[in-house]
PATOR-843067 format. One record per atom (N, C-alpha, C): residue number from 1; atom name; x, y, z; residue in three letters. Coordinates in Angstrom, 3 decimals, decimal comma. Layout:
N
PT    i  at        c1        c2        c3   aa
PT  NUM  CA         X         Y         Z  ALA
...
END
This chain:
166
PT    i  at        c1        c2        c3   aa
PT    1   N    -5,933   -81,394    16,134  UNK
PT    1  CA    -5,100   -81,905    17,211  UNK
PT    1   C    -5,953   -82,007    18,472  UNK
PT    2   N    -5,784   -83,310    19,016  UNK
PT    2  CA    -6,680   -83,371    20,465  UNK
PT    2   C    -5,610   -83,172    21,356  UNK
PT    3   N    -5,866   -82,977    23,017  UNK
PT    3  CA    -5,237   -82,964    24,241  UNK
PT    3   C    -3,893   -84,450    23,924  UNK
PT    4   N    -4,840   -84,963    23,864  UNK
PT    4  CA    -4,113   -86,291    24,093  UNK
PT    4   C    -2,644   -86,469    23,115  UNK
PT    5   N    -2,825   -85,736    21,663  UNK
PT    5  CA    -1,964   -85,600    21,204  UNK
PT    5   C    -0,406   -84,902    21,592  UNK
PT    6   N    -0,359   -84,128    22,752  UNK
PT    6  CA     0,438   -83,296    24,127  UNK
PT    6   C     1,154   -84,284    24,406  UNK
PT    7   N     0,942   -85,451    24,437  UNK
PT    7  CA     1,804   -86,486    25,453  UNK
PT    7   C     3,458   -86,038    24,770  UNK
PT    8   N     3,865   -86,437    23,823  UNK
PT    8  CA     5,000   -86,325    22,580  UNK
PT    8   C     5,713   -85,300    23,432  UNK
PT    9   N     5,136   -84,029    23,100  UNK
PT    9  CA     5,581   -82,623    23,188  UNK
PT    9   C     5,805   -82,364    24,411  UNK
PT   10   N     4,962   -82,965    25,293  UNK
PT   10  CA     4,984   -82,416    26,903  UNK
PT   10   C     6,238   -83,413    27,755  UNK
PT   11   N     6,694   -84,562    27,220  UNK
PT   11  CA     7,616   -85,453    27,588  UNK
PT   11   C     9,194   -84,849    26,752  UNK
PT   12   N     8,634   -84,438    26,014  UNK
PT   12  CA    10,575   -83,609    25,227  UNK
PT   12   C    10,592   -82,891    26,077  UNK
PT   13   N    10,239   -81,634    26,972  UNK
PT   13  CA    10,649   -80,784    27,725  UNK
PT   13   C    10,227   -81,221    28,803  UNK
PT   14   N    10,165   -82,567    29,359  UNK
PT   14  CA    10,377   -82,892    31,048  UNK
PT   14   C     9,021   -83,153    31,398  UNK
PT   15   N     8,262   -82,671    31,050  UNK
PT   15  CA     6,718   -82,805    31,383  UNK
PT   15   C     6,080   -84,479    31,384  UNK
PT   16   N     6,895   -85,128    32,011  UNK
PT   16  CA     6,524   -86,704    32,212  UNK
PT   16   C     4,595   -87,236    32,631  UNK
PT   17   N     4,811   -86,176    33,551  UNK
PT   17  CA     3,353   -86,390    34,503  UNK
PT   17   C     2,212   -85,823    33,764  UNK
PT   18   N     2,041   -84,616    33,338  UNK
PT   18  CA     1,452   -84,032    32,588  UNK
PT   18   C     0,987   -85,050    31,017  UNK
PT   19   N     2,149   -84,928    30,735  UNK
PT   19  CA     2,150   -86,022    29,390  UNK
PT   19   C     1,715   -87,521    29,511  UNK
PT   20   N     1,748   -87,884    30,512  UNK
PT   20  CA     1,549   -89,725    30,994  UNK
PT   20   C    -0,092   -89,155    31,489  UNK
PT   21   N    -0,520   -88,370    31,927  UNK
PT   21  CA    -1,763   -87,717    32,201  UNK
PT   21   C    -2,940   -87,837    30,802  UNK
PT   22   N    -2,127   -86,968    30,289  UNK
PT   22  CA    -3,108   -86,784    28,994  UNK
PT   22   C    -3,042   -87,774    27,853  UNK
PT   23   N    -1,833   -89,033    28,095  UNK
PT   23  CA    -1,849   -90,258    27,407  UNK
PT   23   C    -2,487   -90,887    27,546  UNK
PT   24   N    -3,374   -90,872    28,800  UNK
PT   24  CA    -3,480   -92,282    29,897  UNK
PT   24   C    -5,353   -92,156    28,927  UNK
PT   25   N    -6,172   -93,326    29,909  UNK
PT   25  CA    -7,191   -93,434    30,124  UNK
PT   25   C    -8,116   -92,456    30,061  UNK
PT   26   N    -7,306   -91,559    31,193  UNK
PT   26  CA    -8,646   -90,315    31,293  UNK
PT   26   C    -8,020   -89,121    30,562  UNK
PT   27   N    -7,188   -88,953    29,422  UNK
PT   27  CA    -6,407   -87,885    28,495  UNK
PT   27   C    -6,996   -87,018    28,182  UNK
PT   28   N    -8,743   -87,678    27,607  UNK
PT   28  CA    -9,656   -86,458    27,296  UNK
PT   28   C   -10,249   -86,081    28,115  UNK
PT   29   N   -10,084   -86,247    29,162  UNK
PT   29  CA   -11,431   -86,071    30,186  UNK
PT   29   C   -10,721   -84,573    30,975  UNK
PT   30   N    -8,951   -84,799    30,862  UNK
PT   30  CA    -7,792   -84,180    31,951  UNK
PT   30   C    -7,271   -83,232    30,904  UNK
PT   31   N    -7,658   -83,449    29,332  UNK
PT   31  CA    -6,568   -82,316    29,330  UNK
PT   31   C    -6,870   -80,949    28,985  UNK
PT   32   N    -8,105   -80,750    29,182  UNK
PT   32  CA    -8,890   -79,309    29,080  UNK
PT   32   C    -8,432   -78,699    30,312  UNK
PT   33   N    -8,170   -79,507    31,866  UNK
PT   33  CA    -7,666   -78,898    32,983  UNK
PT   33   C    -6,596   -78,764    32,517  UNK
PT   34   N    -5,194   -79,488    31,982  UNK
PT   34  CA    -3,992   -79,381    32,027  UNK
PT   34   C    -3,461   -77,970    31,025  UNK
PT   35   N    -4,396   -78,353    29,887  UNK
PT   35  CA    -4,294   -77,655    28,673  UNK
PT   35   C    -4,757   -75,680    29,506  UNK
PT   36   N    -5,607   -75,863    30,461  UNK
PT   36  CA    -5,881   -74,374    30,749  UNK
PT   36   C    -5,288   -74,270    31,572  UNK
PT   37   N    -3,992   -74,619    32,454  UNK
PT   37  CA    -2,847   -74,488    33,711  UNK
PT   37   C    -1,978   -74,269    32,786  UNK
PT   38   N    -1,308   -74,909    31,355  UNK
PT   38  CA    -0,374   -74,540    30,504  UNK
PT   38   C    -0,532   -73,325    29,844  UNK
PT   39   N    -1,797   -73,425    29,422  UNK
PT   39  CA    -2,339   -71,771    28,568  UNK
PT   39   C    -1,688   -70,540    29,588  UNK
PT   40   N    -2,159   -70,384    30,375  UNK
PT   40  CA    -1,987   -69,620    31,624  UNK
PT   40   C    -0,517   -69,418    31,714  UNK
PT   41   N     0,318   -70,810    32,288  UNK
PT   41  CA     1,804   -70,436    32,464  UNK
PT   41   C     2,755   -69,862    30,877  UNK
PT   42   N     1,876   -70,495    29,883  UNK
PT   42  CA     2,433   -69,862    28,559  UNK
PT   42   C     2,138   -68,922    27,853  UNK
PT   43   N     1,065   -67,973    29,183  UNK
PT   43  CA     0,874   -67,107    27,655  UNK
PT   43   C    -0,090   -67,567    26,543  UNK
PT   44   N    -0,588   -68,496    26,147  UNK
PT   44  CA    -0,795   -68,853    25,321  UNK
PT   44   C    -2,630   -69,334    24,929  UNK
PT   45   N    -3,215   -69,267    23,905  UNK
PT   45  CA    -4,826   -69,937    24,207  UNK
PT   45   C    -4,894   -71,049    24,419  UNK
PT   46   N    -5,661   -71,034    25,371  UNK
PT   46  CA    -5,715   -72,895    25,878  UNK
PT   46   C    -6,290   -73,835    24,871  UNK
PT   47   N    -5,687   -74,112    23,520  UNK
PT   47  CA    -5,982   -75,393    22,726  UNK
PT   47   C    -4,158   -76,150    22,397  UNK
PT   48   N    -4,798   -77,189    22,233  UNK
PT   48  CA    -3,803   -78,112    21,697  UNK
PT   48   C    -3,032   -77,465    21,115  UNK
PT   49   N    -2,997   -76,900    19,875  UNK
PT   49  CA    -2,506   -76,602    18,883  UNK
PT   49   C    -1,224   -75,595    19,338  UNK
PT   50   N    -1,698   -74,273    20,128  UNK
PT   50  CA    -1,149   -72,961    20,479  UNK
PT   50   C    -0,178   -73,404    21,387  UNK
PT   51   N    -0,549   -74,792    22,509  UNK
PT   51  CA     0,524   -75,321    23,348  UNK
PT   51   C     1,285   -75,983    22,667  UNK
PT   52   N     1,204   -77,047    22,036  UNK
PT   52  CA     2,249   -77,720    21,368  UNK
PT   52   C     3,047   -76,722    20,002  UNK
PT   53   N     2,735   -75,874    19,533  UNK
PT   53  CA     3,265   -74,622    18,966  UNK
PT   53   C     4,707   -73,994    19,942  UNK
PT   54   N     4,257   -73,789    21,388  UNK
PT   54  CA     4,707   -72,684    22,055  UNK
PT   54   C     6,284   -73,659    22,251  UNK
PT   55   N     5,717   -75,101    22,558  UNK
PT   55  CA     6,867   -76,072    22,904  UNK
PT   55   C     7,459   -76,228    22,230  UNK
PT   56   N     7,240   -76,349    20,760  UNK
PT   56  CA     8,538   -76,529    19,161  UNK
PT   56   C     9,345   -75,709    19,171  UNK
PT   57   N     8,668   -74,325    19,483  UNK
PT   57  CA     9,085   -72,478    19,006  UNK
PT   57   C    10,313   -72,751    20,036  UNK
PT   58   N    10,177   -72,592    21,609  UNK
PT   58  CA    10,821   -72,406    22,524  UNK
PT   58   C    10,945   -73,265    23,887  UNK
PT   59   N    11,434   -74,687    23,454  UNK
PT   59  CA    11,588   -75,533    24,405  UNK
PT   59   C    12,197   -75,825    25,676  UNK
PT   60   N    12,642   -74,927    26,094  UNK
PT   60  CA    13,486   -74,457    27,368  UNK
PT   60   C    12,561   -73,566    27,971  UNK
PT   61   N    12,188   -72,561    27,296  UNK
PT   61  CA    11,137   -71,846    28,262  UNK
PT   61   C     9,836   -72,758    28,691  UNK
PT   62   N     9,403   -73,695    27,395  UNK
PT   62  CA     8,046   -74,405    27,702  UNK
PT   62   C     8,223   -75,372    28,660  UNK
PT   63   N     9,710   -75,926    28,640  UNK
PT   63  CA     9,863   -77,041    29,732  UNK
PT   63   C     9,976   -76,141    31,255  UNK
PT   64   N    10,029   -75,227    31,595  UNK
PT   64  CA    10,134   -74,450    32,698  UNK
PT   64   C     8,904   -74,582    33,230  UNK
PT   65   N     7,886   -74,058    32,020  UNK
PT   65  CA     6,531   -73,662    32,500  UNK
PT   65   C     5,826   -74,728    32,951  UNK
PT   66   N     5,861   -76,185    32,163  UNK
PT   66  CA     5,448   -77,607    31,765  UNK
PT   66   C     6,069   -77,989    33,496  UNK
PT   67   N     7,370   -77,709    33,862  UNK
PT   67  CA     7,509   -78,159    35,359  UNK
PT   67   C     6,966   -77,218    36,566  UNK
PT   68   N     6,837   -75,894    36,327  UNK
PT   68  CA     6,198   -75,239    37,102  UNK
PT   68   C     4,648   -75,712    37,508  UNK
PT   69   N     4,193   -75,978    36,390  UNK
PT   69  CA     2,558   -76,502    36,261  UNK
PT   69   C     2,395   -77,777    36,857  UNK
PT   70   N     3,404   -78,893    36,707  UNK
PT   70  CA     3,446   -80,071    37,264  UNK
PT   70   C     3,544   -79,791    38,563  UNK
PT   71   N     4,118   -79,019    39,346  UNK
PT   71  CA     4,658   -79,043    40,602  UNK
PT   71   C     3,362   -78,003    41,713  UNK
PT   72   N     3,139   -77,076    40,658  UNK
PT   72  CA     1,669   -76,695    41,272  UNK
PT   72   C     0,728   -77,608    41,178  UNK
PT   73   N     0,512   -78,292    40,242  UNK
PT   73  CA    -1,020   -78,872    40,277  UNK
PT   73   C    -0,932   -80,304    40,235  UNK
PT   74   N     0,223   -80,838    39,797  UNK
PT   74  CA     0,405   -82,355    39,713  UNK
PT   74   C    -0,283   -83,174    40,620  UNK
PT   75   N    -0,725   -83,006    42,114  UNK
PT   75  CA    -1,252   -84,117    42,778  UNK
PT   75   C    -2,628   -83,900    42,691  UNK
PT   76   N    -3,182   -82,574    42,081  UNK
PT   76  CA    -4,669   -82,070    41,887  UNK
PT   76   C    -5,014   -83,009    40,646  UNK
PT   77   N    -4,693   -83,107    39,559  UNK
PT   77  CA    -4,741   -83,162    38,402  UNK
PT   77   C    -4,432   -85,079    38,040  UNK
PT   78   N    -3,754   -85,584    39,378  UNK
PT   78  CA    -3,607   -87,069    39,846  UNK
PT   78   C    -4,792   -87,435    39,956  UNK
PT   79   N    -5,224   -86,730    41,019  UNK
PT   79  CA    -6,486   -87,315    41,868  UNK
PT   79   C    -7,668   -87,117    40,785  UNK
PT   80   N    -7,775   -86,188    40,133  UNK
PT   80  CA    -8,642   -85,921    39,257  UNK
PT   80   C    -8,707   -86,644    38,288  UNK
PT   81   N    -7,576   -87,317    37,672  UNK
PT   81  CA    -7,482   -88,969    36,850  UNK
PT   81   C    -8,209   -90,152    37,715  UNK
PT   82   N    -7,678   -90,455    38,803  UNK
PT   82  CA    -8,094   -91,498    39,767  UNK
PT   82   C    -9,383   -91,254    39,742  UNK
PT   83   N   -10,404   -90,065    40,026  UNK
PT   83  CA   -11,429   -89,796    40,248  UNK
PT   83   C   -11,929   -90,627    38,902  UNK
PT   84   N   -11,450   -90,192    37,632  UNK
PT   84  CA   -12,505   -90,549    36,335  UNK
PT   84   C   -12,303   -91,672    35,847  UNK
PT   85   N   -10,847   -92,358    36,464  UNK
PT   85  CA   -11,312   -93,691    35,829  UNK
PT   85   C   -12,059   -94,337    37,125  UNK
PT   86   N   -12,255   -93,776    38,283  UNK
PT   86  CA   -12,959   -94,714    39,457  UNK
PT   86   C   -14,474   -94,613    39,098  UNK
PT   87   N   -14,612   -93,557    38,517  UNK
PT   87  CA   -16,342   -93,351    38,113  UNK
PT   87   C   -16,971   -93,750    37,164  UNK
PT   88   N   -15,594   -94,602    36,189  UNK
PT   88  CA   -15,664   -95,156    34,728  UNK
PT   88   C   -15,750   -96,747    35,153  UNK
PT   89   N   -15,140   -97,144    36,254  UNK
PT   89  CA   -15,004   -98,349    36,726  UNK
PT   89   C   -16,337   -98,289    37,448  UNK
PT   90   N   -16,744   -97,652    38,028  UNK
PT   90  CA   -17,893   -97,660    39,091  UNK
PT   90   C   -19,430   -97,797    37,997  UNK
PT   91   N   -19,007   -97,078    36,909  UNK
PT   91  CA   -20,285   -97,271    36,197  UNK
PT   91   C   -20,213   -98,730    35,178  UNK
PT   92   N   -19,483   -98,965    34,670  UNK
PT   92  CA   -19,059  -100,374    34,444  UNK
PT   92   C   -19,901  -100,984    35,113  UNK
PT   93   N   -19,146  -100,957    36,303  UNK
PT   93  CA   -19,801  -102,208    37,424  UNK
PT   93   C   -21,317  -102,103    37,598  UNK
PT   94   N   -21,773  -101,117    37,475  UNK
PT   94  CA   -23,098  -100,891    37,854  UNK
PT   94   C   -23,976  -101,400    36,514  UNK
PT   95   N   -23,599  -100,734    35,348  UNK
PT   95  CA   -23,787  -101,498    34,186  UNK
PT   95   C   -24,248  -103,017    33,736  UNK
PT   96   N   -22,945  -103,637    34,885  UNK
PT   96  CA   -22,828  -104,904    34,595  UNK
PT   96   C   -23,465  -105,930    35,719  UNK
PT   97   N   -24,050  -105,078    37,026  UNK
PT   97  CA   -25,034  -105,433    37,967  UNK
PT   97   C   -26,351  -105,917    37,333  UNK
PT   98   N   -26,732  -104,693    36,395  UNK
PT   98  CA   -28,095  -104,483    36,375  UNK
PT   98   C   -28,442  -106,000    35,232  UNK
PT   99   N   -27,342  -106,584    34,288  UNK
PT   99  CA   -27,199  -107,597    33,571  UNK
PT   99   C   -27,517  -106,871    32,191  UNK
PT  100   N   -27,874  -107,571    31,243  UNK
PT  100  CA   -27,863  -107,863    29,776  UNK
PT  100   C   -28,741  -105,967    29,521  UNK
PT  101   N   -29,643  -105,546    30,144  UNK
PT  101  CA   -30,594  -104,159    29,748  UNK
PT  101   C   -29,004  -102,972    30,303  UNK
PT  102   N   -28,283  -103,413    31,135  UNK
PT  102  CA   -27,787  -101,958    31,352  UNK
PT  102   C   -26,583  -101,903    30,803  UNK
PT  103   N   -25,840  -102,914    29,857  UNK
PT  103  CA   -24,763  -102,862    28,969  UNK
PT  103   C   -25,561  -103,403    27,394  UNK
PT  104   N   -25,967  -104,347    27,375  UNK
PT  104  CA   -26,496  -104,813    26,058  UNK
PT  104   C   -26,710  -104,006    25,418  UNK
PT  105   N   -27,476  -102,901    25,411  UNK
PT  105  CA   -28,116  -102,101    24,839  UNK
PT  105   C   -27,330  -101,673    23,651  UNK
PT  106   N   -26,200  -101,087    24,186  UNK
PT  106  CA   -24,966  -100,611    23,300  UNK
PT  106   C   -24,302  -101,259    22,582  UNK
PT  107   N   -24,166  -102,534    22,321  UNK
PT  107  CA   -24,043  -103,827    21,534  UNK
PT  107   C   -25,152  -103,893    20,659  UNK
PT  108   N   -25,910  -103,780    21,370  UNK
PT  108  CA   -27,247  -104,250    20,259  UNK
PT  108   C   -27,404  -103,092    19,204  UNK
PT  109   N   -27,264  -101,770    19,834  UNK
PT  109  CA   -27,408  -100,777    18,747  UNK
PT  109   C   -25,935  -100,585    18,101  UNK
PT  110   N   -24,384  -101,015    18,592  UNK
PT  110  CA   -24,023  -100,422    17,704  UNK
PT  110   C   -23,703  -101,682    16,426  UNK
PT  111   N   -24,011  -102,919    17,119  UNK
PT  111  CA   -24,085  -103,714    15,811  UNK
PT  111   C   -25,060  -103,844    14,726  UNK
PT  112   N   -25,989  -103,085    14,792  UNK
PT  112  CA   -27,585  -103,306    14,283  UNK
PT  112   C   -26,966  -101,900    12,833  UNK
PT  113   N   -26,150  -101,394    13,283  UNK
PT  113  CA   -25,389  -100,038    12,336  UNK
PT  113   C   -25,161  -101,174    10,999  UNK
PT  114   N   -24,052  -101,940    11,230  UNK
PT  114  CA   -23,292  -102,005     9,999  UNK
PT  114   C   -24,379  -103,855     9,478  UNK
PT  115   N   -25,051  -104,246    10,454  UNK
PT  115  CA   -25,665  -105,459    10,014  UNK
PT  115   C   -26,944  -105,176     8,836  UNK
PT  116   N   -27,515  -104,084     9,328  UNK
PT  116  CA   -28,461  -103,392     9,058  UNK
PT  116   C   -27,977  -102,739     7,121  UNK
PT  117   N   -26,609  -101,851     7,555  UNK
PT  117  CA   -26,135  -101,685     6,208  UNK
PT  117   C   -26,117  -102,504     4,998  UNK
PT  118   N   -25,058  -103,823     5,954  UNK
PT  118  CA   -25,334  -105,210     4,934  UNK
PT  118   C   -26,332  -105,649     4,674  UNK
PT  119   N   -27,683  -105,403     4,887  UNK
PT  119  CA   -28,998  -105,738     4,052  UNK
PT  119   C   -29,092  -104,601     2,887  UNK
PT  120   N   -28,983  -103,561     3,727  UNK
PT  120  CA   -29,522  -102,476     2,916  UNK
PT  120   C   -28,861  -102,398     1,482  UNK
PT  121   N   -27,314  -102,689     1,329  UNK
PT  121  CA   -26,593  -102,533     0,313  UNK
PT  121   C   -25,935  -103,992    -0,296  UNK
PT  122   N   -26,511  -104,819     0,279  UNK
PT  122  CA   -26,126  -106,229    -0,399  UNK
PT  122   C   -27,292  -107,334    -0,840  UNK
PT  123   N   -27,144  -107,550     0,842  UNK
PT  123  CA   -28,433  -109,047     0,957  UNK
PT  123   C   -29,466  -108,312     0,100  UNK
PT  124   N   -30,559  -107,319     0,670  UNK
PT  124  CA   -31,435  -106,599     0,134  UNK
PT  124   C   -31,451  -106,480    -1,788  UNK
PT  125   N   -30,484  -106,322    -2,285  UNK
PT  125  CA   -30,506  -105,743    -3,728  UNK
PT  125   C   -30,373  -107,294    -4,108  UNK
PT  126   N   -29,577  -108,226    -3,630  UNK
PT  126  CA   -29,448  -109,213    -4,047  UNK
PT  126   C   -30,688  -110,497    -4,316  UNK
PT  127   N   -31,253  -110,199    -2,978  UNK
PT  127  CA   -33,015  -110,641    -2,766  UNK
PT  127   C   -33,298  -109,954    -3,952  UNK
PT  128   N   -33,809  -108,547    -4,039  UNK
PT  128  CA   -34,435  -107,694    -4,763  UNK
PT  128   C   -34,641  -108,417    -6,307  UNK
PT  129   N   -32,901  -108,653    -6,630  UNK
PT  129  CA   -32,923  -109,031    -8,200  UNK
PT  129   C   -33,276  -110,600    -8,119  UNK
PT  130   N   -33,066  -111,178    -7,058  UNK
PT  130  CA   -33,866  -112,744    -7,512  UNK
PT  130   C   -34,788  -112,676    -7,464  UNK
PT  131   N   -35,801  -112,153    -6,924  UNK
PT  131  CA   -37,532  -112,788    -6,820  UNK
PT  131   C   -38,168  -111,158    -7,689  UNK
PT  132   N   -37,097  -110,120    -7,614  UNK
PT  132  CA   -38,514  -109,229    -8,495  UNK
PT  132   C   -38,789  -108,413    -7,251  UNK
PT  133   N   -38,825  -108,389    -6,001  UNK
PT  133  CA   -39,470  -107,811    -5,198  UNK
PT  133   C   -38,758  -106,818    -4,000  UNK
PT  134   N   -38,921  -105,679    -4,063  UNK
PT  134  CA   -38,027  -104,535    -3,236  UNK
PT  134   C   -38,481  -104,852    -1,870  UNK
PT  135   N   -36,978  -105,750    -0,863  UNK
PT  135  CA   -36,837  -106,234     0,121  UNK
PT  135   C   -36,171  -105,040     1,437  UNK
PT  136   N   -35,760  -103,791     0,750  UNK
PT  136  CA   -35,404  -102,628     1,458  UNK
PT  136   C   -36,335  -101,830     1,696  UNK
PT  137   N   -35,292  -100,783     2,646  UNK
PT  137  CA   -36,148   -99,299     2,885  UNK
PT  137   C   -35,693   -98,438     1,881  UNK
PT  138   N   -35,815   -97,191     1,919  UNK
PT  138  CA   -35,531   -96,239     1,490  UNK
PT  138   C   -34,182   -95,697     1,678  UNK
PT  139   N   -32,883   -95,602     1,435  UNK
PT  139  CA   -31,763   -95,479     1,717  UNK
PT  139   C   -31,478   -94,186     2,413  UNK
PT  140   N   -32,135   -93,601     2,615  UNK
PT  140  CA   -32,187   -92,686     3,471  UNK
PT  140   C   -32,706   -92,825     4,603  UNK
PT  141   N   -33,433   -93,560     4,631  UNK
PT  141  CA   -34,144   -93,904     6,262  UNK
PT  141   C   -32,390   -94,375     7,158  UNK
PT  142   N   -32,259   -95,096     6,054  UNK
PT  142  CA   -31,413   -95,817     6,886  UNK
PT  142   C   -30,311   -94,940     7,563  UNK
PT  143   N   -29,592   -93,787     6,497  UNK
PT  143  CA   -28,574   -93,187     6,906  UNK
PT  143   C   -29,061   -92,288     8,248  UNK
PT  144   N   -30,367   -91,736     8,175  UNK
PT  144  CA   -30,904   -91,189     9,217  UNK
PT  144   C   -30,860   -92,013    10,747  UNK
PT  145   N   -31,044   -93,842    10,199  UNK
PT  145  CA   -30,866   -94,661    11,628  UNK
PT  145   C   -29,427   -94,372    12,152  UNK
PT  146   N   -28,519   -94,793    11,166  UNK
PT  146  CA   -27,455   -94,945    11,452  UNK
PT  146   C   -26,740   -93,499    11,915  UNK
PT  147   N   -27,056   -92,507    11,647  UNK
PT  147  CA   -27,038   -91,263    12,624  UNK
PT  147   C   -27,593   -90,904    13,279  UNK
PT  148   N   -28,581   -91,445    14,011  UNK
PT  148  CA   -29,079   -91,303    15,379  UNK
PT  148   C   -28,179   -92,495    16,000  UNK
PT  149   N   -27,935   -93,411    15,883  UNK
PT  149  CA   -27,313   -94,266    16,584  UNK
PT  149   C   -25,709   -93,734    16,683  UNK
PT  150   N   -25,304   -93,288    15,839  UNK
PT  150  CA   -23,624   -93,331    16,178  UNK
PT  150   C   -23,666   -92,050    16,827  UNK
PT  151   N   -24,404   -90,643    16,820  UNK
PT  151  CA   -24,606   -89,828    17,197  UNK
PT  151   C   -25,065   -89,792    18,465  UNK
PT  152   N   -25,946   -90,194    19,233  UNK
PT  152  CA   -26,698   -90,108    20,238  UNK
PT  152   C   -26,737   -91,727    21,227  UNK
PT  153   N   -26,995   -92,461    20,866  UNK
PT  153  CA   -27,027   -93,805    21,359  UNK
PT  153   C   -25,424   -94,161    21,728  UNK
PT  154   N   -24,697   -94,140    20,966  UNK
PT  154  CA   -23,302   -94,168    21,556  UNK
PT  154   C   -21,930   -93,166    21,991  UNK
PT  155   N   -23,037   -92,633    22,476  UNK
PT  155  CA   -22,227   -91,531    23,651  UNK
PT  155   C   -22,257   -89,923    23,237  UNK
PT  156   N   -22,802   -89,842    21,995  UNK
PT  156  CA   -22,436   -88,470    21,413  UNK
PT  156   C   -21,196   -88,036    21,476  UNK
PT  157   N   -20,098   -88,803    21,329  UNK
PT  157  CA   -18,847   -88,332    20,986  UNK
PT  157   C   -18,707   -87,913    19,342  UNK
PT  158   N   -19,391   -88,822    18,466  UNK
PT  158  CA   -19,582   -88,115    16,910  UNK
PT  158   C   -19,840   -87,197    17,019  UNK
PT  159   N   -21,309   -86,381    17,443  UNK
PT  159  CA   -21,882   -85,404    17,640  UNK
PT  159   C   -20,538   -84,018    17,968  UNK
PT  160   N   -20,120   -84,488    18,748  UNK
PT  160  CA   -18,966   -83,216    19,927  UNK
PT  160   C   -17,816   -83,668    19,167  UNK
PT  161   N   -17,630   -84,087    18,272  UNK
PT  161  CA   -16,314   -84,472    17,215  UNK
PT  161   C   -16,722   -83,631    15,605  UNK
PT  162   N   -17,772   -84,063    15,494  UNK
PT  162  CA   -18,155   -83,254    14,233  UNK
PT  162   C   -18,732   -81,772    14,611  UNK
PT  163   N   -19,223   -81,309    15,251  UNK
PT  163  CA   -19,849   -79,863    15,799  UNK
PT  163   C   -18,704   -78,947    16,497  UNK
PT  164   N   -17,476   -79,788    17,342  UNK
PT  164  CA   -16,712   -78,829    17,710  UNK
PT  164   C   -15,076   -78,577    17,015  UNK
PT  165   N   -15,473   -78,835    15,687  UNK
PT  165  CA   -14,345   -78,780    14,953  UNK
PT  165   C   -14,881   -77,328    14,330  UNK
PT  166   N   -13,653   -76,674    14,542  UNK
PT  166  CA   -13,767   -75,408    13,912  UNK
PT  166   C   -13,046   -75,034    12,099  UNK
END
């Protein structure tokens, strides 16, 4: 279960803002703050799971806490959205200043993933058996490209998706 998955649970017991928070744009970025202001008012460990737990179990108490938390921190936790998509927009733009080297890049590598595959596991074997002659790499090279690229080149969200699953 991610943050973002909260929206559901945090809107049954009143929690509109909170929940439209961790739906929105910046959901993952906001709901490690929201998720540790709820932990806190609930008692509870600050993951997804233990909050949306606490809200099924006892939805009258969680909607108490869910408006208490909104009303303390709601315009903190605003601005702190505004902040990340303005810095998401701001790098965009800057991105898209610099021309084709400061966005391309990420196009170029993440299409070079599955184009690259289609040699490796089609065109390639298909060459291979018409002329006689091994037109590939080593199929392992490749899986090694293609995990440095989805891993590292495009954002390391694989990386922090596969490593922080417990």
């Amino acid at each position: 279960m991610n943050w973002t998955d909260l929206a559901g649970p945090l809107a049954k017991v009143g929690g509109s803002l909170l929940g439209g928070l961790v739906a929105g744009p910046a959901g993952a970025a906001i709901g490690g703050r929201i998720g540790g202001a709820l932990s806190d008012a609930l008692g509870v460990p600050a993951t997804p799971e233990a909050i949306a737990n606490t809200i099924d179990r006892d939805p009258a108490a969680a909607g108490v806490a869910v408006r208490q938390v909104e009303a303390q921190y709601g315009p903190e936790l605003v601005a702190y959205a505004h902040a990340q998509l303005a810095f998401a927009a701001g790098l965009a733009r800057d991105e898209k200043a610099e021309g084709w080297t400061g966005y391309g890049w990420r196009r170029l590598a993440g299409w070079s993933v599955p184009v690259l595959g289609l040699w490796q596991l089609l065109v390639g074997p298909l060459v291979a058996a018409l002329t006689g002659q091994p037109v590939t790499a080593d199929f392992s090279a490749f899986v090694a490209y293609a995990g440095i690229v989805t891993t590292f080149l495009m954002g390391g969200h694989t990386l922090k998706e596969v490593m922080g699953r417990k």
